[in-house]
N, C-alpha and C positions, 0 to 999 in steps of 0.2 A: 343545523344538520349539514348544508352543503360544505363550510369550513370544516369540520368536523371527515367529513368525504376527504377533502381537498388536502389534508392533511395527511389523512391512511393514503392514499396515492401520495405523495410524496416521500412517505418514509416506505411506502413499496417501491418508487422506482428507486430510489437512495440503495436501497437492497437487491436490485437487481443488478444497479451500474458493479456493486463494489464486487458482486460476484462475476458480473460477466469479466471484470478488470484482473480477477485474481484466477478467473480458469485460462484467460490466454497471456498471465505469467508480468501482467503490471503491479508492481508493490503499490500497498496502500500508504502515502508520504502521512497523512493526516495520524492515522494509528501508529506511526511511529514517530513523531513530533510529540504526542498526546505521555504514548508508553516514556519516552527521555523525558519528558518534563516532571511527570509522577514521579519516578523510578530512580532516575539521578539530577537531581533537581542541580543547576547551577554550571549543569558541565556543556559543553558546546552540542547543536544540533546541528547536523548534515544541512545545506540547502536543496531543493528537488532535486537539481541539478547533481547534486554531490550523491545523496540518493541514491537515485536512478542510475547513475552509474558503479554506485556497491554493487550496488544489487543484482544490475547484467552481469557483472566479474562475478559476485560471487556463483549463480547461476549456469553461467557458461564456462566455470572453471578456467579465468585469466590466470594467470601467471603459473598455472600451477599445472598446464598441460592439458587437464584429463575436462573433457566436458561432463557434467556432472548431472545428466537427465537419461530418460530413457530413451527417447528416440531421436 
């Protein structure tokens, strides 16, 4: 029973980190690693690094002038 616990707490807090990570705007690298490797099997994956910085540019509208969020 107590593994059993120990397990439901763990995929609760797994569920809380990923959302507290995606309400203040951090991409999830793991779900996008998982989605290229399914999806287009053989073709190159970003490193976090590489990532993490799409994803602010895409985000914050780099090159492209216009910030692209509400506030």
């Amino acid at each position: 029973m107590q593994k059993a616990e120990t397990s439901l707490l763990r995929v609760a807090r797994s569920a809380f980190a990923k959302t507290a990570r995606l309400m203040i705007g951090v991409p999830d690298y793991e779900a996008y690693v998982a989605h290229r490797r399914q999806a287009h099997p053989g073709e190159p994956v970003m490193t976090y690094e590489e990532f993490f910085r799409e994803r602010q540019a895409s985000r914050y509208g780099e090159n492209g002038g216009k910030i692209s969020r509400c506030c």
